[in-house]
C-alpha positions as CSV (number, residue, x, y, z in Angstrom):
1,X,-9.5,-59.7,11.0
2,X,-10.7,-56.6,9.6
3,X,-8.0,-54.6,10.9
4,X,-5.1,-56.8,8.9
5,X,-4.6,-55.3,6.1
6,X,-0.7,-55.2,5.4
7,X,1.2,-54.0,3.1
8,X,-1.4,-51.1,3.3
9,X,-0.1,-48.4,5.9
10,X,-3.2,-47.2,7.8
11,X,-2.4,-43.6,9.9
12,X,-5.2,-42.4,12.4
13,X,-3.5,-39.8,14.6
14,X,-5.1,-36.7,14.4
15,X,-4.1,-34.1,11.7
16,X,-4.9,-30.6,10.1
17,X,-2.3,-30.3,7.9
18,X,-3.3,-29.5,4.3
19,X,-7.2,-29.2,3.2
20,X,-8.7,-31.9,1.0
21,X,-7.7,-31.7,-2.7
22,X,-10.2,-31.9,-5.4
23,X,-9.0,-36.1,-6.0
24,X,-8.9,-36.9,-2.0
25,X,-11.4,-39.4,-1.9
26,X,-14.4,-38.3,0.7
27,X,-16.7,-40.5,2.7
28,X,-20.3,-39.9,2.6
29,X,-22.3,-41.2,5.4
30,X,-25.8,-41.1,6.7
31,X,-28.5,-42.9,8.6
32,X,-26.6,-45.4,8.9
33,X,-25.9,-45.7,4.9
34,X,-22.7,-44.7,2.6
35,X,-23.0,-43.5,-0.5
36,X,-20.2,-45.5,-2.3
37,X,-19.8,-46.5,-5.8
38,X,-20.1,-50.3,-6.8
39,X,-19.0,-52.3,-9.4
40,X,-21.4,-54.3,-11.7
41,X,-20.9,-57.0,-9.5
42,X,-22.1,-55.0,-6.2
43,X,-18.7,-55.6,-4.5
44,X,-15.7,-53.8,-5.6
45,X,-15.7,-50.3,-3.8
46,X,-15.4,-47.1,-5.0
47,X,-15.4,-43.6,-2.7
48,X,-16.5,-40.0,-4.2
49,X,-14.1,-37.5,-4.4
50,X,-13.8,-34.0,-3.1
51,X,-14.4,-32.2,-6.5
52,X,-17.7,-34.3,-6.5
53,X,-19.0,-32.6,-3.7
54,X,-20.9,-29.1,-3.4
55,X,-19.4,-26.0,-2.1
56,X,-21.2,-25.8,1.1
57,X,-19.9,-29.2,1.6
58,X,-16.2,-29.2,0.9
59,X,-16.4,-26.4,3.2
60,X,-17.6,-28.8,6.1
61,X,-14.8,-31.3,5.2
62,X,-13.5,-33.1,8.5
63,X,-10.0,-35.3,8.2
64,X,-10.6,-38.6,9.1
65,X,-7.2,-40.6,8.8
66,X,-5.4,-41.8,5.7
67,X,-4.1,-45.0,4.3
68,X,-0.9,-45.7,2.3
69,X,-0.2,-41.9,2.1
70,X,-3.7,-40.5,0.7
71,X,-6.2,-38.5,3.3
72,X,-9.6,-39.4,3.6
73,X,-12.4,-36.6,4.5
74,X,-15.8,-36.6,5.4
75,X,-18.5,-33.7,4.9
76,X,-20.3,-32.7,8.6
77,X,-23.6,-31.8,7.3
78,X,-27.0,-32.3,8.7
79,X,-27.7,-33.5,5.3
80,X,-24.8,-35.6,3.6
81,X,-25.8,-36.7,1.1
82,X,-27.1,-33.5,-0.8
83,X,-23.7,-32.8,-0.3
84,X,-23.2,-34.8,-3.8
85,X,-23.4,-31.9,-7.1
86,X,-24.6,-35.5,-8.9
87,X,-24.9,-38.7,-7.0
88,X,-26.5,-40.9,-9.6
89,X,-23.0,-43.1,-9.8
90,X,-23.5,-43.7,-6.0
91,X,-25.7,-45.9,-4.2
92,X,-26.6,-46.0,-0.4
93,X,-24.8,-49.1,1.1
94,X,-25.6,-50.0,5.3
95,X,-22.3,-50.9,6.6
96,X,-24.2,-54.6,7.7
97,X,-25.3,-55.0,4.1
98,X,-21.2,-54.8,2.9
99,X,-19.9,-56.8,5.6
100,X,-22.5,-59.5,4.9
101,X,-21.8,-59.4,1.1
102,X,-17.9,-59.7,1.8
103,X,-17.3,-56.4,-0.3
104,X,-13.8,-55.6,-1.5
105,X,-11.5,-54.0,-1.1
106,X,-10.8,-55.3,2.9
107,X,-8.8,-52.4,3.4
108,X,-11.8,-50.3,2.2
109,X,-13.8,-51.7,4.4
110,X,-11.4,-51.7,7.7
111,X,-11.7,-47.5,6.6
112,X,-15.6,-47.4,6.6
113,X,-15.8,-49.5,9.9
114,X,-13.4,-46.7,11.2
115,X,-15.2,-44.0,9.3
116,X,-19.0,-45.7,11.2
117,X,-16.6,-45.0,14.7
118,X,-15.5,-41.6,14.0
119,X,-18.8,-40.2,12.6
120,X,-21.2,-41.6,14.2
121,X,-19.4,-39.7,17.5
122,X,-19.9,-36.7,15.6
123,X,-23.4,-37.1,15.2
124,X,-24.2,-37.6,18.9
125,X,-21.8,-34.8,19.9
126,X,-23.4,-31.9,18.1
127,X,-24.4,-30.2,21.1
128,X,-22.4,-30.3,24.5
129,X,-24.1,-32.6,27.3
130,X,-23.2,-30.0,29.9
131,X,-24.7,-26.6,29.1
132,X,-26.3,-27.5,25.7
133,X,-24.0,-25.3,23.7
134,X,-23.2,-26.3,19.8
135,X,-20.0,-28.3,19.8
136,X,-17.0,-27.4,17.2
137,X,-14.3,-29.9,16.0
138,X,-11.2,-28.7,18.5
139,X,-8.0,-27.6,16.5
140,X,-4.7,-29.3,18.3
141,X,-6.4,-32.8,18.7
142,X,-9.3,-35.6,17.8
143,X,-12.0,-33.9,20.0
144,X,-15.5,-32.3,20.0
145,X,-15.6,-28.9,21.7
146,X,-17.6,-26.6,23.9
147,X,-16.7,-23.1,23.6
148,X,-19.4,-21.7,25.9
149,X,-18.2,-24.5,28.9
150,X,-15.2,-25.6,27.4
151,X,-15.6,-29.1,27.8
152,X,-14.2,-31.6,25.5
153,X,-15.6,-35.1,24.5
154,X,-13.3,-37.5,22.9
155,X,-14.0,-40.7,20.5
156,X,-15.8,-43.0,22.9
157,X,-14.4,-46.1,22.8
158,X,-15.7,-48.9,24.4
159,X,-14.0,-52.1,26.2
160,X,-15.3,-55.8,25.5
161,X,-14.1,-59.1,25.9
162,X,-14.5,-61.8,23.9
163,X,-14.4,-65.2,24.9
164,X,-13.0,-68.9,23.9
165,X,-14.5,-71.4,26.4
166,X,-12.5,-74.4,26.2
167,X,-13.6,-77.8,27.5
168,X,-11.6,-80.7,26.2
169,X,-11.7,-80.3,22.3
170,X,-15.1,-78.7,23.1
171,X,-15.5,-74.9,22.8
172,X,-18.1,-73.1,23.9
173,X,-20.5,-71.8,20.9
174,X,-23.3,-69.1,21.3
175,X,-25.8,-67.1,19.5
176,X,-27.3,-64.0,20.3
177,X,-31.3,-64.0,21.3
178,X,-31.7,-61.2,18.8
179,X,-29.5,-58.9,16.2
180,X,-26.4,-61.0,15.3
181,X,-27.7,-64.6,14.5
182,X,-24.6,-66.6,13.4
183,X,-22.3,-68.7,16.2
184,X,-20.8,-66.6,18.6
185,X,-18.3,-66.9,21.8
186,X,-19.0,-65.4,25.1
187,X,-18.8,-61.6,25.4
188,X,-19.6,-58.7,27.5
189,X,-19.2,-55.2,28.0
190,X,-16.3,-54.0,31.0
191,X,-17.9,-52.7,33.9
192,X,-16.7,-49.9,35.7
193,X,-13.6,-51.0,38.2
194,X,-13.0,-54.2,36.5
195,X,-10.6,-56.2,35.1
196,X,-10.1,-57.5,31.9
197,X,-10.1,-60.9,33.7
198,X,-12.7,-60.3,36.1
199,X,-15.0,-59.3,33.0
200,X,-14.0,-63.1,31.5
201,X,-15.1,-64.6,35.1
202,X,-18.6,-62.5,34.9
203,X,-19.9,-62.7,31.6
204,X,-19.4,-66.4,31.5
205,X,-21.2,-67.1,35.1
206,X,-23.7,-64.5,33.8
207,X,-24.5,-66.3,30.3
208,X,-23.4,-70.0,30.5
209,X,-23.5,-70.8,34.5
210,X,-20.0,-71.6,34.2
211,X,-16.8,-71.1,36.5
212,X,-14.0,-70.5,34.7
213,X,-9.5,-71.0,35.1
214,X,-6.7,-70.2,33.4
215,X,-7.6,-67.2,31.6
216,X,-5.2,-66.2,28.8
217,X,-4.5,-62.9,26.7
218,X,-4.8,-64.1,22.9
219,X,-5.4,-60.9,20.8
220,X,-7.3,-57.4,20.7
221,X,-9.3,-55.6,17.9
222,X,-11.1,-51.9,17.4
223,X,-14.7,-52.9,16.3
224,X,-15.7,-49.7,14.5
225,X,-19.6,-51.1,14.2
226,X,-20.1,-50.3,18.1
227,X,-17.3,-48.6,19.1
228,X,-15.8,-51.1,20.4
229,X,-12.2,-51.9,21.0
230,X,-12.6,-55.9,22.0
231,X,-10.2,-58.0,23.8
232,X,-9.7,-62.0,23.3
233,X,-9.0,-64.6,25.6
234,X,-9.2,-68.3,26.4
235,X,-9.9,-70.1,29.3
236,X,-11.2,-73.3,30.4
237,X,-14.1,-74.4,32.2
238,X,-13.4,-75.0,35.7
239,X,-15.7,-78.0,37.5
240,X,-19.0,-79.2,36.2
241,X,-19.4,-78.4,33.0
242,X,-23.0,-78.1,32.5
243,X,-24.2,-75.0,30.8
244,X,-27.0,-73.0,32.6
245,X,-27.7,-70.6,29.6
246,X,-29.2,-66.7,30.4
247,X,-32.3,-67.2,27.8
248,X,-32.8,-63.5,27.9
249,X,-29.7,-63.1,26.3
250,X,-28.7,-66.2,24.3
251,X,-31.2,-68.4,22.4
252,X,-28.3,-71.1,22.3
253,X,-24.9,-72.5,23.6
254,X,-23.4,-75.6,23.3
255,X,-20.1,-77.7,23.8
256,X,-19.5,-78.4,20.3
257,X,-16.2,-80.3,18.7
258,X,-13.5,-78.7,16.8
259,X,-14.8,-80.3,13.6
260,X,-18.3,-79.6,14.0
261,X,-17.7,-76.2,14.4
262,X,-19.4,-73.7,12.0
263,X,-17.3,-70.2,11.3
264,X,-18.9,-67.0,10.4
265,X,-19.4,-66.4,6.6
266,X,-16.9,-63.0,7.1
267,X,-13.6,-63.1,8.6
268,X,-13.5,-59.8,9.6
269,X,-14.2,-60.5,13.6
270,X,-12.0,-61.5,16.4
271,X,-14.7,-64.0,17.7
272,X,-14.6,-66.1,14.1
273,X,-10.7,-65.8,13.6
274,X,-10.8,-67.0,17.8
275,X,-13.7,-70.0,16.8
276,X,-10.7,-70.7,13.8
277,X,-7.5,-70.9,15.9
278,X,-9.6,-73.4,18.3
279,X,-11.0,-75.3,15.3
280,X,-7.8,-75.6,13.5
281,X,-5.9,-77.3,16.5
282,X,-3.7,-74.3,17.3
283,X,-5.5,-73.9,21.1
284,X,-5.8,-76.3,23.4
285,X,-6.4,-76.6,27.1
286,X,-4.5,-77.3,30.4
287,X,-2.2,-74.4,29.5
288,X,-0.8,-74.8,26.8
289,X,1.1,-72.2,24.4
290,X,-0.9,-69.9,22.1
291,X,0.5,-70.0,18.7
């Protein structure tokens, strides 16, 4: 998944310790776009440095967290990307284009999902939602501030589950109506004064028609695209097994067979390493052990 990136040492607790040096390596992002160096190839990437940036900008350097001992930075401007003195060695990457393209390196990319997270937070807490003040970065912890109401806004971070279907040596495939169109599993959003489980039970009556047993805990991973932090299990369909599918939401899902299934071009995701496990014969039904 995109968070597995050992050896490298990832650190994201908040931290003003020392300001950026001119070689700390600075992520520049806008619109939706980074501004990265790329190989000839189009894949290997490279991040700007502090001593590439203006003035105005280094000035407006935020911490963001640092990976096997070096600090990463970004510039909060409402224009990033005149923040570069001379950007003609950069190019403006969407963070969909580089995960489709498989671009290297994977711990690179585990930052810039994480970078997406942290900054597009930023950028939709410029100005408080209670009294409309401007909102500063907060000193002692990862926060946006108020100093007119003094309200603070942390990262927002939202719980999903994703889920393995299992019927047999079937499992239950999807794909989105619209945005992502490669197979799926089940998944859904945590409503307010749910469980976990209770969200498994739901979004599987809600987009299959299915009831569902023997819900199990497989894995969890942060999602940076949609701020997500996304939570796996398995279960196992529970009486008639005939799919009533929500069209609105899903434009297909099937019981297909461990061999027939079709992984995700990426393995960056939860859902494709969780499609995988079943594929691969390490998950079966009628309880049996996760390995």
């Amino acid at each position: 998944m995109i968070q597995d990136i050992k050896p490298h040492v990832f650190r994201n607790e908040f931290s003003r310790r020392a300001p950026a040096a001119d070689n700390s390596p600075v992520i520049l992002y806008q619109s939706g776009s980074f501004l990265l160096g790329l190989d000839e190839t189009g894949h290997e990437i490279r991040f700007p440095t502090a001593a590439d940036l203006t003035e105005e900008a280094r000035e407006s350097l935020m911490y963001l967290f640092e990976l096997d001992g070096i600090r990463y930075y970004a510039p909060v401007l409402p224009d990033v990307f005149s923040a570069m003195s001379d950007h003609a060695a950069y190019t403006p990457r969407q963070l969909t284009e580089l995960r489709r393209t498989g671009s290297e390196p994977k711990e690179y990319m585990f930052l810039l999902f994480t970078a997406y997270h942290l900054l597009e937070w930023v950028r939709a807490n410029r100005f408080c939602g209670c009294c409309g003040g401007m909102m500063k970065q907060d000193e002692t912890e990862r926060a946006m501030f108020c100093p007119a109401c003094r309200r603070k806004v942390y990262p927002r971070i939202n719980p999903a589950v994703i889920i393995g279907v299992i019927n047999g040596d079937r499992l239950l495939i999807t794909r989105y109506r619209s945005g992502y169109g490669l197979n799926a599993l089940v998944a859904g959003f945590t409503e307010i004064g749910e469980t976990f489980e209770e969200t498994v039970a739901r979004e599987v009556m809600e987009e299959a028609g299915l009831r569902v047993k023997n819900i199990r805990y497989y894995k969890s991973q942060p999602w940076g695209i949609a701020a997500d932090i996304l939570t796996g299990y398995y279960c196992e369909v529970d009486g008639d097994d005939t799919i009533h599918m929500d069209s609105s939401e899903l434009k297909y899902a099937e019981w297909v067979a461990r061999d027939e299934i079709e992984l995700q071009p990426s393995p960056y995701s939860l859902t494709n390493e969780m499609m995988q496990q079943f594929r691969d014969g390490h998950i079966h039904a009628l309880d049996a052990d996760i390995h």
